[in-house]
Every structure is written in C-alpha cells, then in structure tokens.
N, C-alpha and C positions, 0 to 999 in steps of 0.2 A: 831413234836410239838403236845402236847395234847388240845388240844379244846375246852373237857368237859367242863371247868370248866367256859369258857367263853359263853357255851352252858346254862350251871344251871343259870349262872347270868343273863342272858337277858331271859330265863325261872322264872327265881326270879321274874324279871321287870313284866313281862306279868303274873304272880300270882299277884302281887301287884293294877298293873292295872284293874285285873279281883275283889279284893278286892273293890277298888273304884268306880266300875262300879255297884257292889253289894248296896253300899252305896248310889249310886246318883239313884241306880233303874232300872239299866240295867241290862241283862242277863251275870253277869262278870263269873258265872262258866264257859262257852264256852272258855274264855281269860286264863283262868290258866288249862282246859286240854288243850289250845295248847301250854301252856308251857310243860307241858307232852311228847305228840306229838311230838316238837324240840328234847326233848332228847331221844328220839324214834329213829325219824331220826338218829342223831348224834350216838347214838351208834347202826347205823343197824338193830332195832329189836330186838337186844340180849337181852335187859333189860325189854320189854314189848311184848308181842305181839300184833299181828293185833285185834284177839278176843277181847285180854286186853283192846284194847286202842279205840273201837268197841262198847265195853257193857260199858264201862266210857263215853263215847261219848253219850248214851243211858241215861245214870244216870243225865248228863248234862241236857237234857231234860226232866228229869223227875221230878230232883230237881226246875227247873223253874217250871214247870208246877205249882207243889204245894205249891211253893209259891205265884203262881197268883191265888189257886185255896184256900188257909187257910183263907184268909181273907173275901170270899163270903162263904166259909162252915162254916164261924162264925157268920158272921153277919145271915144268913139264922137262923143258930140254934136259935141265941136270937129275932128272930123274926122281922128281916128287911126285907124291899121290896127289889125286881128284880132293882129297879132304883137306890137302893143304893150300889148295886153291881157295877151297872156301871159306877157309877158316882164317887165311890169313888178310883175307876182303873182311871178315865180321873181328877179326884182334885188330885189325885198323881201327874201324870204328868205335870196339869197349876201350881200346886203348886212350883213344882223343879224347869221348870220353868222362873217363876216369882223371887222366891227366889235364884236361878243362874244367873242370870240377875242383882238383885240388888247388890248381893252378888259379884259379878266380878269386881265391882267398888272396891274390898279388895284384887284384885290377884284370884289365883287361889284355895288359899284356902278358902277364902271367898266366892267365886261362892259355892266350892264343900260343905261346910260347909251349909252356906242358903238354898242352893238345898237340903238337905238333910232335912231339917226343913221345909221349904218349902212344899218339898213333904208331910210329917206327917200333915202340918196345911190344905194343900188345901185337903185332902182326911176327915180329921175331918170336917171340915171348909163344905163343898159339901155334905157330910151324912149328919152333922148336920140340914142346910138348909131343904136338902131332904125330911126328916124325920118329923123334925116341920113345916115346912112351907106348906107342899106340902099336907102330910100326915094326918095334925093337930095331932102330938104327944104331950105329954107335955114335955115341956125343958130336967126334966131329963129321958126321954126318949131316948128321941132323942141325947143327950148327952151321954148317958150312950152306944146307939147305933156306936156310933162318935168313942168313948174310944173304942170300940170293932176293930174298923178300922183298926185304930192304931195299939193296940197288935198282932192283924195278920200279919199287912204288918212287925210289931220288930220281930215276929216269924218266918215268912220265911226270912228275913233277916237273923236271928241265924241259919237255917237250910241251907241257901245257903252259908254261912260262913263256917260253919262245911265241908263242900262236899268242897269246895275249901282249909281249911287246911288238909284235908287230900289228896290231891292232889297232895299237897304239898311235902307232904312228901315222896311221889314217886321221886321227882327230885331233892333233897338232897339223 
C-alpha cells in the first residue's frame, strides 16, 4: 500500500500549522520544513537530500532571523531609540497575548484572530508610548515611529509566508 499520499496530507497539516504559527508570531517556517522532512523520510532520501534538507533547515533560520531583525533595521533607519526596539519585540508578544485571551472566549479562531491584532496594536501601542512619553517626541512622531513597527513586523510576515509557500511546493 502506498503511504505517500497520506505522508503529503499530514505534511499539508504541519505546513498549515507552520502558516498559523507565522500569523500568531511564532517561528511556523521550522513546522512546514518538517513537513518536508516527513516526506524525506517516507520516501528514503530519494526526493531530497541530506544537504537539501540541511541548507533549508539553514534558510529556516535565516528567514526568522530577518524577520526579527526588519522591524529594528527600520525603526533604526527612521530614527528610533534601542528601547523601542525592544519593546516593540515584548508589545508583540503582551499584545497576542492579551488579544488571544480575550479572543478565545470566540473559539479558536477568535483567540488566533485577536492574537494576531493584538500582536500589531501592543507593539504600536508600546513604541508609541515609548517614543512620546519617555522620549518627549511629538505625537506624529512617535506615531509615525509606531506605523514603522507595524510594516515591518506585515513584512517579515510576507517573507516568512513566501519561504513556507515554497516549501510547500516540494511536498506536492
């Protein structure tokens, strides 16, 4: 009896998972190369190699990296402080969250849904702060700082998306 196919599906699942984990702010590339991986396994190595699936494991890491690393080479450029680097890495997190929490009182897609809103308003929400209050910027400064946040963290989102659809397409 052939396998594969039940092999790609639950490699499907664990792409999908690695999509939603991209969305809520975790590292979900790592979850769709081990969908890779499985069909690796399954078919013995004939379809990928070690190297192959070695330097994609690599990319996995690299692709994270830059996506933790777009949103502080942004905010640097337009001229934010070291605190709003890190704080707008820690209002991601209180922000998902808080908004996964309230959001779970809807199911599970309400958790994943808030969470992901959540994440964008506590990381604006936390610069913003940052910025005006701490810094004495004027509002649209520090807003405009806030807005910068944002398109980075939707940026490495778009680039961590891109590396997991074509991942994908190794295991179809």
């Amino acid at each position: 009896m052939d396998w594969g196919w039940l092999v790609r599906l639950l490699s499907t699942l664990l792409t999908l998972l690695g999509v939603a984990g991209v969305l809520l702010g975790l590292p979900g590339t790592f979850l769709a190369w081990l969908g890779v991986f499985l069909v690796a396994l399954a078919t013995r190595f004939e379809v990928f190699s070690g190297w192959w699936l070695l330097s994609t494991l690599v990319g996995c890491g690299v692709v994270e990296l830059i996506d933790n690393l777009i949103s502080g080479f942004l905010l640097r450029r337009w001229g934010a402080s070291k605190g709003s680097l890190w704080l707008s890495f820690l209002g991601g997190i209180g922000g998902s969250l808080v908004g996964g929490a309230i959001g779970s009182i809807g199911g599970f897609l309400g958790g994943a849904f808030l969470g992901v809103l959540g994440a964008f308003c506590g990381s604006y929400a936390v610069v913003y702060y940052w910025e005006r209050y701490h810094l004495n910027r004027s509002p649209r400064e520090a807003s405009q700082l806030a807005l910068v946040t944002v398109f980075g963290r939707l940026l490495g989102i778009a680039i961590k998306l891109a590396w997991i659809g074509w991942l994908f397409t190794f295991i179809w």
